[in-house]
Biopython code that builds the backbone (N, CA, C, O; Angstrom):
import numpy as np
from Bio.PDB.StructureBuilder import StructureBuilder

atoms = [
    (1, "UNK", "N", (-26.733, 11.917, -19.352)),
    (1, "UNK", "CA", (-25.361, 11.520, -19.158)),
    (1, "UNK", "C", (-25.111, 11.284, -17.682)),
    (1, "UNK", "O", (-24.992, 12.358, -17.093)),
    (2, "UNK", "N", (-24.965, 9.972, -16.706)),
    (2, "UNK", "CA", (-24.401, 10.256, -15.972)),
    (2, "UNK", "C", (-22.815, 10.137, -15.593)),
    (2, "UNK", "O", (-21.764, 9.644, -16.002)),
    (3, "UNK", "N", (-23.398, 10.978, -14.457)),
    (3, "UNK", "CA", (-22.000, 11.813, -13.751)),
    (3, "UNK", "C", (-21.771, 10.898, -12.531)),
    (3, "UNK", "O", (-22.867, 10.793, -11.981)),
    (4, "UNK", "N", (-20.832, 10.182, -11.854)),
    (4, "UNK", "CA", (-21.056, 9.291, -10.731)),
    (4, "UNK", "C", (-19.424, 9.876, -10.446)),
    (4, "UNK", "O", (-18.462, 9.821, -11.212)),
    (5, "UNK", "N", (-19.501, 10.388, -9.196)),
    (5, "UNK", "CA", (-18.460, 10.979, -8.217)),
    (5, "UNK", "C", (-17.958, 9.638, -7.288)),
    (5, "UNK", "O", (-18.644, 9.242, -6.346)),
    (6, "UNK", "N", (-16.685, 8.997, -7.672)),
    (6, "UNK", "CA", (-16.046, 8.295, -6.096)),
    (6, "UNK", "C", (-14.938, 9.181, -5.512)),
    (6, "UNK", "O", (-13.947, 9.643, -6.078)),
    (7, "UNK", "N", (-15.407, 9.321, -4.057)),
    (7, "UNK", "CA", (-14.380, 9.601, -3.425)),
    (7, "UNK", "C", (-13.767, 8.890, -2.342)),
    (7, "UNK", "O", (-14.536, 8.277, -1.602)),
    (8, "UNK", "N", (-12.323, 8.837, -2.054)),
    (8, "UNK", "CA", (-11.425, 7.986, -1.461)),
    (8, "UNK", "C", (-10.493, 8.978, -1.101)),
    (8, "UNK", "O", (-10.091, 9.947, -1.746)),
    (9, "UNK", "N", (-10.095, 8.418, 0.508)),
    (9, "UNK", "CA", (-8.760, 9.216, 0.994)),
    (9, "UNK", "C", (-7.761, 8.338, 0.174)),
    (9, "UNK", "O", (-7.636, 7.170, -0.193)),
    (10, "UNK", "N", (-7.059, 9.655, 0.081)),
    (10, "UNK", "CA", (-5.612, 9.662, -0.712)),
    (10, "UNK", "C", (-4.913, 8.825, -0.311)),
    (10, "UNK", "O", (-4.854, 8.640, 0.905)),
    (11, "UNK", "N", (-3.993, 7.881, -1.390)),
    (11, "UNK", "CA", (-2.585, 7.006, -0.556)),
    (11, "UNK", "C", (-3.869, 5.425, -0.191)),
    (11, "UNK", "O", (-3.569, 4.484, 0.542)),
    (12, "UNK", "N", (-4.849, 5.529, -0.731)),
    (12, "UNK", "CA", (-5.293, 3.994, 0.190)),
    (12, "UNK", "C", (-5.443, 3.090, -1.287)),
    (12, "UNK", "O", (-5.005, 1.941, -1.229)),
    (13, "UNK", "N", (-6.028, 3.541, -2.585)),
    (13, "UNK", "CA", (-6.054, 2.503, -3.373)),
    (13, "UNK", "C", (-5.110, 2.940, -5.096)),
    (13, "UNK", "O", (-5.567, 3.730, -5.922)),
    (14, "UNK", "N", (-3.905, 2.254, -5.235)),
    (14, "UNK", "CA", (-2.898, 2.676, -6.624)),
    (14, "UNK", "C", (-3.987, 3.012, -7.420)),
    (14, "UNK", "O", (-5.200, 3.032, -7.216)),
    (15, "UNK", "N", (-3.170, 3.312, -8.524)),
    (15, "UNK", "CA", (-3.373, 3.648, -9.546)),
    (15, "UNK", "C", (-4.535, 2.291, -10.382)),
    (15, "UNK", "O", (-5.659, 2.449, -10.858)),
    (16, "UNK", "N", (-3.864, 1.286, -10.302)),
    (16, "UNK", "CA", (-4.574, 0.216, -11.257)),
    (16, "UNK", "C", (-5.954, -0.159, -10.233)),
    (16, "UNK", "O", (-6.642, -1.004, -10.806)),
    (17, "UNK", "N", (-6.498, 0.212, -8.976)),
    (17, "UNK", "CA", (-7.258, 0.047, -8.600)),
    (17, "UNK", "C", (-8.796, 0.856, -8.601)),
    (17, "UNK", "O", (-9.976, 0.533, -8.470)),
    (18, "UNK", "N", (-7.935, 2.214, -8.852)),
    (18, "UNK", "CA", (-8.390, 3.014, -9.594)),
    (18, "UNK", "C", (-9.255, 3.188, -10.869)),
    (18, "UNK", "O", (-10.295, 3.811, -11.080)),
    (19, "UNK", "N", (-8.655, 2.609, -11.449)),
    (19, "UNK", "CA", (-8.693, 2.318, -13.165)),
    (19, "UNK", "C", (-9.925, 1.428, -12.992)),
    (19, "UNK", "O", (-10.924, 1.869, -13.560)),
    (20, "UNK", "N", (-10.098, 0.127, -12.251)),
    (20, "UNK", "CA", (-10.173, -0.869, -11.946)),
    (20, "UNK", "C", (-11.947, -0.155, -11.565)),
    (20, "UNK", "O", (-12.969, -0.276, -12.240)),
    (21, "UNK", "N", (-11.771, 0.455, -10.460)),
    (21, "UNK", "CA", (-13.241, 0.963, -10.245)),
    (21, "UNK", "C", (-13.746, 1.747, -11.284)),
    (21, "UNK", "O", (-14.937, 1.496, -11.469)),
    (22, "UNK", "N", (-13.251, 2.694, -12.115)),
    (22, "UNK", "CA", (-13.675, 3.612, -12.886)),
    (22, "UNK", "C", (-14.396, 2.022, -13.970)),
    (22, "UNK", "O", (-15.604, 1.944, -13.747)),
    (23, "UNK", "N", (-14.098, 1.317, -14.597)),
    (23, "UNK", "CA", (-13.844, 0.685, -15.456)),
    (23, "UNK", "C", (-15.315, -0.479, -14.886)),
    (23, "UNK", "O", (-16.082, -0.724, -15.817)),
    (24, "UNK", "N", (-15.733, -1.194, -13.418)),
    (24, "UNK", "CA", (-15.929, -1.780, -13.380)),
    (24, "UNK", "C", (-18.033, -0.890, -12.861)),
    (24, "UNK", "O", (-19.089, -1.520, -12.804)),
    (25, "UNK", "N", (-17.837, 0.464, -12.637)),
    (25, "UNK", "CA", (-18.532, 1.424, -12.725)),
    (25, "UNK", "C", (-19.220, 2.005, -13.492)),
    (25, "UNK", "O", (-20.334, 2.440, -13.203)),
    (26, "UNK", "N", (-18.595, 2.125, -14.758)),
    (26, "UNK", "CA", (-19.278, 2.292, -16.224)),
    (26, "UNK", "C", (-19.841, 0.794, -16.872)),
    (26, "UNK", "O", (-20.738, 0.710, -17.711)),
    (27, "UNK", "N", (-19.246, -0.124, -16.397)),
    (27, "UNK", "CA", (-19.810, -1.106, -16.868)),
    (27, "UNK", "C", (-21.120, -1.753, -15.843)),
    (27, "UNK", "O", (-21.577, -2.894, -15.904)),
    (28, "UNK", "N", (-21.485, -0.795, -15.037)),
    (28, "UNK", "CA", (-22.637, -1.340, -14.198)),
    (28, "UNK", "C", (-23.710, -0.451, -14.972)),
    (28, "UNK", "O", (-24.797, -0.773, -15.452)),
    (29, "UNK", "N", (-23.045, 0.778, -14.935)),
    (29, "UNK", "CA", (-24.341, 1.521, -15.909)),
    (29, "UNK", "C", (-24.851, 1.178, -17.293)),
    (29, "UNK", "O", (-25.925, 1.406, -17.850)),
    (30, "UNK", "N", (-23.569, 0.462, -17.734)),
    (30, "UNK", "CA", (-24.219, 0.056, -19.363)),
    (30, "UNK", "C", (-25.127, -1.402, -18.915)),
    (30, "UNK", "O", (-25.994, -1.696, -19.737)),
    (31, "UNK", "N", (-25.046, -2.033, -18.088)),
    (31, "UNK", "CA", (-25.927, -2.984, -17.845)),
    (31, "UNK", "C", (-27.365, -2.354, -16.908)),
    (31, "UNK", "O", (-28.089, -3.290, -16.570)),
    (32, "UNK", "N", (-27.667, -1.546, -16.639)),
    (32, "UNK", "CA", (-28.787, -0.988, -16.218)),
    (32, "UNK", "C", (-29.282, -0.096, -17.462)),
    (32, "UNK", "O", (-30.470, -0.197, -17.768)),
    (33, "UNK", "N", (-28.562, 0.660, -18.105)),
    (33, "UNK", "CA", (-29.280, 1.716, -18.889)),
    (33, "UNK", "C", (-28.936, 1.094, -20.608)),
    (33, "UNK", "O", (-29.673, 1.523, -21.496)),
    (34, "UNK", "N", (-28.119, 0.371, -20.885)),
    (34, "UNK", "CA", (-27.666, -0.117, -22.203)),
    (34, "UNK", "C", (-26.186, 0.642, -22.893)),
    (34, "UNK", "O", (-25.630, 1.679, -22.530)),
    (35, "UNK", "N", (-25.938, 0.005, -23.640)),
    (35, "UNK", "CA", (-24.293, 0.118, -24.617)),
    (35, "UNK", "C", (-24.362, 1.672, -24.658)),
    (35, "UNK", "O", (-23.344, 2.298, -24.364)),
    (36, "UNK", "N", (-25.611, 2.398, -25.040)),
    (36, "UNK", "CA", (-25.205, 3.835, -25.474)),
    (36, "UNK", "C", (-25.391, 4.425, -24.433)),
    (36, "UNK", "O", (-26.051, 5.464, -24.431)),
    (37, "UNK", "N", (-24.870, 3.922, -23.324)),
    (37, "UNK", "CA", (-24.145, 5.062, -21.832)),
    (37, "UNK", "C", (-22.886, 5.290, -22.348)),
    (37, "UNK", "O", (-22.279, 6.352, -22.491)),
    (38, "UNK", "N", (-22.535, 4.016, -22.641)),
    (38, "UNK", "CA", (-21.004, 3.807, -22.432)),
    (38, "UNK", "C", (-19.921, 5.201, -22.988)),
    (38, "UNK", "O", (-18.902, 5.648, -22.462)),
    (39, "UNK", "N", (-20.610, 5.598, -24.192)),
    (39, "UNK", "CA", (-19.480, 6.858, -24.244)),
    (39, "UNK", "C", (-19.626, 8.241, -23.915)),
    (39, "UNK", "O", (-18.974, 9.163, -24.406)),
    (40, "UNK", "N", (-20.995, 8.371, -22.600)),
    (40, "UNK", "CA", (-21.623, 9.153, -22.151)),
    (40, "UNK", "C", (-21.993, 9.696, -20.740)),
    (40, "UNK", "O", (-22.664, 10.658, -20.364)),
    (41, "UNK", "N", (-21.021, 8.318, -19.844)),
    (41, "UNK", "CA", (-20.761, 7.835, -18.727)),
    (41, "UNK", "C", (-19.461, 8.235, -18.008)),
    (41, "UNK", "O", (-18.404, 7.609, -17.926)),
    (42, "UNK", "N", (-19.813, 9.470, -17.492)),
    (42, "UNK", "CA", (-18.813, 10.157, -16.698)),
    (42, "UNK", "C", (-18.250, 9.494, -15.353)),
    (42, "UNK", "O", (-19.171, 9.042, -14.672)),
    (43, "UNK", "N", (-16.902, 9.306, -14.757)),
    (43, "UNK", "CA", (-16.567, 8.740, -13.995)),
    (43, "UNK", "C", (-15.487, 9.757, -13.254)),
    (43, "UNK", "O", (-14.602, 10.132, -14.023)),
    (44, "UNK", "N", (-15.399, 10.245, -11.979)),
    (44, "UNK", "CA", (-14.151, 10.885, -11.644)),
    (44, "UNK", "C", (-14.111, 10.366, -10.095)),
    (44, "UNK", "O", (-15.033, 10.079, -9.332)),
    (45, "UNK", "N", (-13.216, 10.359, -9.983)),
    (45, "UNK", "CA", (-12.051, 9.779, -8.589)),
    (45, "UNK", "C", (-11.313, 11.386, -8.440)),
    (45, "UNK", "O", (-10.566, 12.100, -9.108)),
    (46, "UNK", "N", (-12.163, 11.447, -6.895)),
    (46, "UNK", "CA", (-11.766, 11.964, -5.898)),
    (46, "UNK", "C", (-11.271, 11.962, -4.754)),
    (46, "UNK", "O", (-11.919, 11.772, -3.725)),
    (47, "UNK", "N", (-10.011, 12.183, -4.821)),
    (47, "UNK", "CA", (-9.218, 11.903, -3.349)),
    (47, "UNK", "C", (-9.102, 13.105, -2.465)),
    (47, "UNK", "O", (-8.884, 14.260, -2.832)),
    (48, "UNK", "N", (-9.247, 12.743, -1.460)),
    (48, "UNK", "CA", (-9.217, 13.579, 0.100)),
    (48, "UNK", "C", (-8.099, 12.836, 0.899)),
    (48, "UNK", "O", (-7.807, 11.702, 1.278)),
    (49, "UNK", "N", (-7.510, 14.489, 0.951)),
    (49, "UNK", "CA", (-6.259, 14.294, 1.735)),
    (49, "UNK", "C", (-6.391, 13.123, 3.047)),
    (49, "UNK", "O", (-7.388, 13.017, 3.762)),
    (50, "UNK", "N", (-5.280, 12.388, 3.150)),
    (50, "UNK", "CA", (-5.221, 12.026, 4.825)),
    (50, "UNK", "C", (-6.314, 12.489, 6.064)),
    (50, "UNK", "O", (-6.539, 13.665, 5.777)),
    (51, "UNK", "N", (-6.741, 12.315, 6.727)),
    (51, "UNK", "CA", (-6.998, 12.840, 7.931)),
    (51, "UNK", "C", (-7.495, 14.045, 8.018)),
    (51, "UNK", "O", (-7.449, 14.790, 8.997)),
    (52, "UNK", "N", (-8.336, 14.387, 6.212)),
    (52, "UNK", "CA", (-9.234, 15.672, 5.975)),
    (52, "UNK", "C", (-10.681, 14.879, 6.045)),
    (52, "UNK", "O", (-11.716, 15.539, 6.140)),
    (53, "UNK", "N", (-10.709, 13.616, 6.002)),
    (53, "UNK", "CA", (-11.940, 12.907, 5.746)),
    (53, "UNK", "C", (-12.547, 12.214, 7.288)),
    (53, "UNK", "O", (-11.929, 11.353, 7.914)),
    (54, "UNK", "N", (-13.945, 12.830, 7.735)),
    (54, "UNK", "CA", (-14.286, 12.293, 9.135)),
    (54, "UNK", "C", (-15.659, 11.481, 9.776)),
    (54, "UNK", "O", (-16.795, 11.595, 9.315)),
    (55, "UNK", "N", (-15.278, 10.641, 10.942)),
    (55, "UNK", "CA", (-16.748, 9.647, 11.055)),
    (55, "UNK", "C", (-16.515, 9.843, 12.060)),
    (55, "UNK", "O", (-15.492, 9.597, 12.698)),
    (56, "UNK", "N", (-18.144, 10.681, 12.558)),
    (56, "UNK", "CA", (-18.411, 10.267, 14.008)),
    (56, "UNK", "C", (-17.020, 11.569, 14.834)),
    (56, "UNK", "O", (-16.611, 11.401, 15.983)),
    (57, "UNK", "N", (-16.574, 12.660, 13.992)),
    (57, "UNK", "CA", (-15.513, 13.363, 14.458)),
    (57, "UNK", "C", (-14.437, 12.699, 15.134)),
    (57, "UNK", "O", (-13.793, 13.077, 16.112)),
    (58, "UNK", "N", (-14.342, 11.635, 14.447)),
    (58, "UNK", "CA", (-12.642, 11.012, 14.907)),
    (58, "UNK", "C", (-12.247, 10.641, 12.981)),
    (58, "UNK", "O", (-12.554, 9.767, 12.171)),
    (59, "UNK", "N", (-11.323, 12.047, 12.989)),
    (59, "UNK", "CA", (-10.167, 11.765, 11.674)),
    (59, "UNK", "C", (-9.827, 10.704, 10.525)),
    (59, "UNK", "O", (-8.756, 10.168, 10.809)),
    (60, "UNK", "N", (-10.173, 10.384, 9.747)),
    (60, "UNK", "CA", (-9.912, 8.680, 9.517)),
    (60, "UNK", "C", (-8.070, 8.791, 8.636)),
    (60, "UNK", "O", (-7.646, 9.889, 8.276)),
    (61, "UNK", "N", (-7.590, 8.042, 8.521)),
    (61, "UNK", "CA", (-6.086, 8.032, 7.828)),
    (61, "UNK", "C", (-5.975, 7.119, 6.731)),
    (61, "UNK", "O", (-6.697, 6.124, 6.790)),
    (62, "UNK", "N", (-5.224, 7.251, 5.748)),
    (62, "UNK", "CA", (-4.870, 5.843, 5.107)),
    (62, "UNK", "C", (-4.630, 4.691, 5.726)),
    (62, "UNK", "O", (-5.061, 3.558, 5.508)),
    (63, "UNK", "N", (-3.779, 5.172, 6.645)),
    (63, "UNK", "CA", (-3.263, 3.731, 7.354)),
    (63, "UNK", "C", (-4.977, 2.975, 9.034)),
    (63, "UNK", "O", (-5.150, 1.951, 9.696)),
    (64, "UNK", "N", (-5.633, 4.213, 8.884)),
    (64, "UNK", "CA", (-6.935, 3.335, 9.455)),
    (64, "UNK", "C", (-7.501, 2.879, 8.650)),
    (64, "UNK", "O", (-8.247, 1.993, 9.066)),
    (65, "UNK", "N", (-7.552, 3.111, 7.154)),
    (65, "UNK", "CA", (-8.165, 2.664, 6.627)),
    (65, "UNK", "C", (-7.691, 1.441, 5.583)),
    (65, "UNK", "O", (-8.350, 0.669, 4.885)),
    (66, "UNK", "N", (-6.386, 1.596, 5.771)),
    (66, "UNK", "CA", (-5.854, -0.011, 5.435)),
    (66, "UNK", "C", (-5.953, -1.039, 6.675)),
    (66, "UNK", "O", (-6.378, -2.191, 6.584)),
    (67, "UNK", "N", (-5.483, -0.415, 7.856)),
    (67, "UNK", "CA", (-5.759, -1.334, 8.952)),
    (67, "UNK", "C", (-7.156, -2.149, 9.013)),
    (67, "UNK", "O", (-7.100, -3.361, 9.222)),
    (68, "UNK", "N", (-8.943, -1.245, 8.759)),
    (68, "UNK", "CA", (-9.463, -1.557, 9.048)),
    (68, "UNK", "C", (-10.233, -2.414, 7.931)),
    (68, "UNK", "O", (-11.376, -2.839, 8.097)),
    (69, "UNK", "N", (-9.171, -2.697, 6.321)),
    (69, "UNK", "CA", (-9.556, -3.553, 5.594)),
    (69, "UNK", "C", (-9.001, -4.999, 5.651)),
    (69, "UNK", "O", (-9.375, -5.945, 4.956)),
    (70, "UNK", "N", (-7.869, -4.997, 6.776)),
    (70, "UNK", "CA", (-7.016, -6.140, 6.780)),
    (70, "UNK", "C", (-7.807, -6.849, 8.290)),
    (70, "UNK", "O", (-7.583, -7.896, 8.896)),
    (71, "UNK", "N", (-8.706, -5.835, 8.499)),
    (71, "UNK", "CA", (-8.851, -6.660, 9.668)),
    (71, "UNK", "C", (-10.326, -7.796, 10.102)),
    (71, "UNK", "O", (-11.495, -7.407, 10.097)),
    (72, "UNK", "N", (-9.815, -9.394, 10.491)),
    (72, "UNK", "CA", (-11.417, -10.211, 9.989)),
    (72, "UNK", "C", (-12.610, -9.706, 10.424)),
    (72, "UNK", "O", (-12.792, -9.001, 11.417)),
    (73, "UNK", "N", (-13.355, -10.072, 9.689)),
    (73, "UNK", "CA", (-14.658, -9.650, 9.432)),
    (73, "UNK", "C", (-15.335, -10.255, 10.797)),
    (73, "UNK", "O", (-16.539, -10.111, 11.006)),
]
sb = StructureBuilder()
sb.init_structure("model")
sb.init_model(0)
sb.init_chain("A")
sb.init_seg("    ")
for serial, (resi, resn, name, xyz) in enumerate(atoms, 1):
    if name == "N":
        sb.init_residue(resn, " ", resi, " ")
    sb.init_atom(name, np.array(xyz, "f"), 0.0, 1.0, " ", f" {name:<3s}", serial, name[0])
structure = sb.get_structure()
């Protein structure tokens, strides 16, 4: 059975985006391992508070981390 852990600081992706990864996650495993993952295929979303999550010991935030998705590549 796998177990596949995402974690994300809190406040950066709703609810339907959420859903959205859980959903688009199990369907990577049923295409590597076949159909009978699918009701065997654990998925959980883990959020970390604000500015509990760190790189390089500088803090990261929701709002760095929306900033640093809006910003060009």
């Amino acid at each position: 059975m796998p177990l596949v852990d995402i974690q994300l600081i809190e406040g950066v992706f709703d609810d339907g985006q959420k859903q959205a990864m859980i959903a688009e996650v199990t369907e990577a495993m049923i295409r590597v391992e076949g159909e009978a993952m699918r009701g065997v295929t654990w998925v959980r979303i883990q959020e970390i508070a604000s500015g509990e999550w760190a790189i390089g010991g500088k803090s990261l935030t929701a709002a760095d981390v929306r900033a640093a998705s809006t910003e060009p590549a």
